[in-house]
VEXVEXZA-854931 format. One record per residue (C-alpha): z, x, y; residue in one letter. Coordinates in steps of 0.2 Angstrom, whole numbers, plus 2048, in hexadecimal, padded with zeros to 3 digits. Example, Ala and Ser with C-alpha at 12.3 -4.5 7.8 and 13.67 -1.06 7.14 Angstrom:
% VEXVEXZA-854931
82783E7EAA/8248447FBS/
END
This chain:
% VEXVEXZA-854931
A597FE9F4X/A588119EFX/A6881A9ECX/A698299F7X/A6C8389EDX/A7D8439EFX/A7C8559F5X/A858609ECX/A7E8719F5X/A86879A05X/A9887CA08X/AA6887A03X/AA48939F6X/AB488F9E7X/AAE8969D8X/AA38A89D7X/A998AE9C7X/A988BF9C7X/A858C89C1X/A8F8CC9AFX/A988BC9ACX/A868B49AFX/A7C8C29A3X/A8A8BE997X/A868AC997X/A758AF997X/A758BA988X/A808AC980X/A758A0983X/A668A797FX/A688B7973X/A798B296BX/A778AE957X/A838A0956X/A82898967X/A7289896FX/A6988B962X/A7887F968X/A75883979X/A6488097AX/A66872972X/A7386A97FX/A6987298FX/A59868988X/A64857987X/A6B857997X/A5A85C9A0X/A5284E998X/A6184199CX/A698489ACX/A6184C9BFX/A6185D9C6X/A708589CFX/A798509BFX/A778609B8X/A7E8699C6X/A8C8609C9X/A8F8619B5X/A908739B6X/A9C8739C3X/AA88679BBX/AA88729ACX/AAB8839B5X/AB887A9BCX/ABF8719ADX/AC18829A3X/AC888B9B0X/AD587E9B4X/ADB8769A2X/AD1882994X/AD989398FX/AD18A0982X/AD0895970X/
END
């Protein structure tokens, strides 16, 4: 029997990015000297050993985790 996928689209808005917290982590993630190698390397991991919808639901629960338990270290 095939699982039926969860949705994780519609409802509520909680969180909003604004366009220069996402150019910021875009130029983190792609430009930055120290950073973007390891990013790379972890976006190509998880698209190869996560579903779309994992990796949604990933990055919501890590928005969430920093803004709720992680402070500046």
């Amino acid at each position: 029997m095939a699982l039926k996928p969860i949705e994780i689209t519609g409802g509520e808005s909680v969180y909003c990015i604004n366009e220069s917290q996402l150019k910021a982590a875009y130029d983190l993630a792609m430009t930055d000297r120290g950073s973007s190698a390891r990013i790379q390397e972890a976006l190509t991991e998880l698209e190869t050993r996560l579903t779309r919808n994992e990796r949604a639901a990933l990055a919501f629960i890590l928005i969430d985790y920093l803004l709720k338990y992680q402070h500046d270290q």
